[in-house]
ZADOGU-721879 format. One record per residue (C-alpha): residue number from 1; x, y, z. Coordinates in steps of 0.25 Angstrom, whole numbers. Layout:
BEGIN
 num    xx    yy    zz
 NUM     X     Y     Z
...
***
This chain:
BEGIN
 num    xx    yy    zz
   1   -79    12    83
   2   -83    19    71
   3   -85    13    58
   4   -97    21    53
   5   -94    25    38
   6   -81    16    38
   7   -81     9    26
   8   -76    -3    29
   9   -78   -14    19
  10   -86   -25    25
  11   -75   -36    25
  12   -68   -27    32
  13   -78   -22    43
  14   -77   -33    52
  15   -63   -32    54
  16   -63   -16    58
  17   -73   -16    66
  18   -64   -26    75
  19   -52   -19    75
  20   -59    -7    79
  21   -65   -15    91
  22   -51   -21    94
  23   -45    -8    93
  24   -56    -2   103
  25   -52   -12   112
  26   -38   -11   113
  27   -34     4   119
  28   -21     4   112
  29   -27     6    99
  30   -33    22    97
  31   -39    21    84
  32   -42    13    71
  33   -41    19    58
  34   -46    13    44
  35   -36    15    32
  36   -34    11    18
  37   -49     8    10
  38   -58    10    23
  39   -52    25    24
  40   -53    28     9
  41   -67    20     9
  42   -62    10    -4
  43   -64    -1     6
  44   -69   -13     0
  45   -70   -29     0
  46   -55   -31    -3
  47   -50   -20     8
  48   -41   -23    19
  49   -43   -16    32
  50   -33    -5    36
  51   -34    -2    51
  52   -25     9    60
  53   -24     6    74
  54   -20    19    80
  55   -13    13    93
  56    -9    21   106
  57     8    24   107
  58     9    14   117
  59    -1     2   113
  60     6     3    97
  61    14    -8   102
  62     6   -15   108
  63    -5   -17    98
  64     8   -20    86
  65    11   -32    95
  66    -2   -36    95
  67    -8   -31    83
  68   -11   -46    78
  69   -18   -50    90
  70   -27   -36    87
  71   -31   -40    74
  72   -35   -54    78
  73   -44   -50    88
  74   -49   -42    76
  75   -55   -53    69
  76   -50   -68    64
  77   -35   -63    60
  78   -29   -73    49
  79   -15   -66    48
  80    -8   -54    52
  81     6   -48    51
  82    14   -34    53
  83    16   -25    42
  84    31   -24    44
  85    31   -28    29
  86    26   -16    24
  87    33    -7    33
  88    21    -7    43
  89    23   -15    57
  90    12    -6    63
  91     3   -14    53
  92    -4   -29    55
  93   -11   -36    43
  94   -21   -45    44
  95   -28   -54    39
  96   -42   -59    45
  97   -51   -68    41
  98   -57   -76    34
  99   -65   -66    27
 100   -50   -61    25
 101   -48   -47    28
 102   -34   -38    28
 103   -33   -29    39
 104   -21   -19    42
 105   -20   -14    57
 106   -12    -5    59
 107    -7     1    72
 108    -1    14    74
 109    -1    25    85
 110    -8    38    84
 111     5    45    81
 112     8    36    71
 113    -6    41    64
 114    -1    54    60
 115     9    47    49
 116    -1    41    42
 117    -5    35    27
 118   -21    38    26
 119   -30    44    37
 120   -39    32    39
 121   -53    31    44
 122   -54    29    59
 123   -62    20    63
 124   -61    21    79
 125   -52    29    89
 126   -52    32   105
 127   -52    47   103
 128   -49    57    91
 129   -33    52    90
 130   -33    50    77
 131   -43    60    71
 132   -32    71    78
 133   -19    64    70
 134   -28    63    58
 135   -29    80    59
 136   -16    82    64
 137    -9    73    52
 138   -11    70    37
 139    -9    57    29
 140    -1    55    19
 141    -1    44    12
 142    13    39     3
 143    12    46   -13
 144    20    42   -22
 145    33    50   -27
 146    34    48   -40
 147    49    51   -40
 148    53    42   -30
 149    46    32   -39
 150    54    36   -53
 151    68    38   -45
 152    65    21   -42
 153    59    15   -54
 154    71    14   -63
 155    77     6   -52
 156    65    -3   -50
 157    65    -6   -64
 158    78   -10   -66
 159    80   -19   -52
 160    66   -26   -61
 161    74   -29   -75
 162    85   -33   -68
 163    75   -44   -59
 164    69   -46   -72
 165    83   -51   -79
 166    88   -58   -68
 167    75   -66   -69
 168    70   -62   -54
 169    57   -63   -60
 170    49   -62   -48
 171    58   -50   -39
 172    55   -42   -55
 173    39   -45   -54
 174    40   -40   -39
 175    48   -27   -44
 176    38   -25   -54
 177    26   -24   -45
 178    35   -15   -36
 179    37    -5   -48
 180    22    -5   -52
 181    20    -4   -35
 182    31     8   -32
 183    30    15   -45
 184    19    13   -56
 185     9    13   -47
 186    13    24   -38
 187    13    33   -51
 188     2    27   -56
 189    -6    33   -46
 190     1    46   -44
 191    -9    56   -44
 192   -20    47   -44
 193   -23    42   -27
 194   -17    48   -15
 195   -14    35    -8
 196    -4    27   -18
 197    -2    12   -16
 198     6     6   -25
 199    -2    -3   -35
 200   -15    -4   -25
 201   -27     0   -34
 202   -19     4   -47
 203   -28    -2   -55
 204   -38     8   -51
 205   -30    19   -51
 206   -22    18   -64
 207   -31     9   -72
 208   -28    15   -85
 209   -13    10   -83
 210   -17    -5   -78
 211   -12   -12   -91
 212     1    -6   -90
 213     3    -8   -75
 214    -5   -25   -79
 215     9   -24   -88
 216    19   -23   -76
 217    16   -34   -70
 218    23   -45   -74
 219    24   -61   -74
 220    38   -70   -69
 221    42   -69   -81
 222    55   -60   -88
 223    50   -55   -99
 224    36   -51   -93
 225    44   -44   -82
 226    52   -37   -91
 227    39   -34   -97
 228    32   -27   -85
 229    44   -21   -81
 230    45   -12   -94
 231    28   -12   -94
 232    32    -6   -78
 233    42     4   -84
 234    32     8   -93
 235    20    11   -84
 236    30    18   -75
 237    33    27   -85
 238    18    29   -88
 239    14    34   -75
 240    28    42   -71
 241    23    50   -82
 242     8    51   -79
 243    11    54   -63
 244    14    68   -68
 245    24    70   -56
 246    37    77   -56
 247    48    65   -57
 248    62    66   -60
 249    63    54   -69
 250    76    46   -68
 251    77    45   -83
 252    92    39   -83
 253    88    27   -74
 254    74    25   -82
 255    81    26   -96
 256    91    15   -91
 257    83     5   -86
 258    74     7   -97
 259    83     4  -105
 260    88    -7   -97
 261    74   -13   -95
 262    72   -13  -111
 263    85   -20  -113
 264    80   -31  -102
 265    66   -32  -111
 266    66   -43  -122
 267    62   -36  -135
 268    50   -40  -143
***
């Protein structure tokens, strides 16, 4: 095991430094690699720990089906679950404690590597497996594709008005966040990070456009609502325009439900 210059945030060390020993002890898993903060080295007291266990093609299986009993041997587990939820079965989430501490395991094969969001720091391996995929392959993480965002949004704010009217307050606030999620932010950052993630951190990287994004948040209310919708509309079209990318706008389906939107909106 190798964490010499790994910064790990303290909170956190503990924790790695038993998977890591687990890991060692169980010749089915290969490899452990760190990802999110402790690969870009932003770790700090709030971090959650992002762990890959590189697994041999015929022990994945095994250690899935056991993947709970794993992470408890790593420390006092309090709760743990598949992420099936977000598209990732591969993945466990933990919780351990008490001090609390988040912990993402994930277990993939070597093979698997090669199609891969980040190339994370390795913190242990048998031989040099995942140095030789790291070389032969490239990670690419998700970017945004502004058009795919603008041939949606007319769509999304339309199914929210109608929410809105109906009085399905609360499936209209969810809607909202998703706009700001799928394509305010997006475009907010465009240009600005290589690794979008939705709203994660926007205040950091757009703070000039926090009061605008602060007014598309919205209470369980109709007029508020209808009020962030057209405050979301509005800092939409603000960073469409400022992401400077080539975007054929769907100015038919933008003017209509504009339109619609303002005759939805009580006028002062």
């Amino acid at each position: 095991m190798n964490m010499v210059g790994v910064q790990v945030p303290e909170h956190l060390r503990g924790l790695a430094d038993s998977v890591l020993a687990e890991a060692e002890r169980d010749p089915r898993i290969v490899a452990v690699i760190a990802g999110g903060s402790v690969a870009t080295g932003t770790g700090d007291e709030y971090s959650d720990l992002d762990l890959v266990l590189v697994c041999t093609p015929e022990g994945q299986a095994g250690c899935l089906a056991e993947a709970k009993e794993f992470a408890g041997r790593a420390g006092k587990l309090l709760a743990g679950f598949t992420g099936e939820h977000v598209g990732e079965p591969r993945l466990l989430i933990a919780l351990y404690g008490p001090p609390l501490a988040h912990v993402d395991l994930k277990f993939v094969t070597m093979d698997e590597l090669h199609d891969r969001v980040e190339d994370g720091v390795v913190l242990w391996q048998r031989d040099d497996g995942v140095d030789r995929v790291f070389k032969e392959s490239a990670a690419r993480w998700p970017q945004v594709d502004p058009q795919w965002i603008e041939d949606r949004i007319w769509v999304w704010v339309h199914y929210v008005a109608v929410k809105i009217q109906r009085g399905e307050l609360f499936e209209a606030i969810d809607a909202l966040g998703m706009i700001r999620s799928a394509a305010i932010a997006p475009l907010a950052g465009y240009g600005r990070t290589s690794r979008p993630a939705g709203v994660r951190r926007l205040e950091t990287l757009v703070p000039e456009l926090v009061p605008e994004l602060r007014a598309t948040v919205a209470t369980a209310d109709q007029a508020d609502c209808l009020r962030a919708l057209n405050a979301s509309v509005d800092v939409y079209r603000t960073v469409r325009d400022r992401a400077g990318a080539s975007i054929t706008r769907r100015t038919d389906a933008e003017n209509a439900t504009v339109a619609y939107l303002q005759a939805a909106t009580p006028q002062p």
